[in-house]
Phi, psi and omega in degrees: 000124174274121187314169139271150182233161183077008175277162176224137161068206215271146189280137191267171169315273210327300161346280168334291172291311153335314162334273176316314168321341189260299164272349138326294167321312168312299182281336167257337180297318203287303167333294165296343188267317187281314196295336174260345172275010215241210206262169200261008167158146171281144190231168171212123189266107201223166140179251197249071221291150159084273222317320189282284183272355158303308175120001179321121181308119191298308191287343171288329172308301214276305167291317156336320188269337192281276205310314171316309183292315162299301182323300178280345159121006197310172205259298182217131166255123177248095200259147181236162188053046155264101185321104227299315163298357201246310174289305155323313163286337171291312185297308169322321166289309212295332190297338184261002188247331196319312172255020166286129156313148176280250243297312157292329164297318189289316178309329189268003158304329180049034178292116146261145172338117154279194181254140184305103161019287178325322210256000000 
């Protein structure tokens, strides 16, 4: 699964959606793939995906996927190298998105881009 790349300033809708879109996609494959081998649950090993030379908003990453996983059934999610406060707050959003539109929530959230390894 490929990060987005290339943003500036606040993640626009499309962005957002491409986003979910991605990781959903993913997260279900990986779902569907343990459900057809299978294996007694999907685990998924993650952590700060995008975040570096992309420029990825760290807690908009660690919730997209903690919402993604939930969504398609992952069993368990592990993240590794994540910032334990930032990740803690991500958790914490999804429990308050549970009766939300995603995308309008994720929008009002006012997530931007950081800067990139690279910059």
């Amino acid at each position: 699964m490929a990060a987005p790349s290339g943003g500036k300033g606040n993640y626009s809708q499309s962005e957002l959606i491409r986003l979910m879109e991605t990781v959903i996609v993913a997260f279900g494959a990986a779902t569907k793939t343990a459900n057809f081998e299978k294996y007694k649950k999907t685990i998924i090993h993650t952590g700060n995906w995008g975040c570096g030379a992309f420029g990825n908003n760290k807690e908009l990453i660690y919730l997209s996927q903690i919402i993604a996983a939930s969504l398609v059934g992952v069993d368990t999610l592990i993240f590794h190298g994540a910032d334990s406060d930032i990740l803690e707050e991500a958790k914490n959003k999804f429990h308050i998105f549970q009766e939300k539109n995603l995308i309008l929530f994720l929008e009002n959230q006012n997530y931007r881009w950081e800067n990139s390894d690279g910059n």
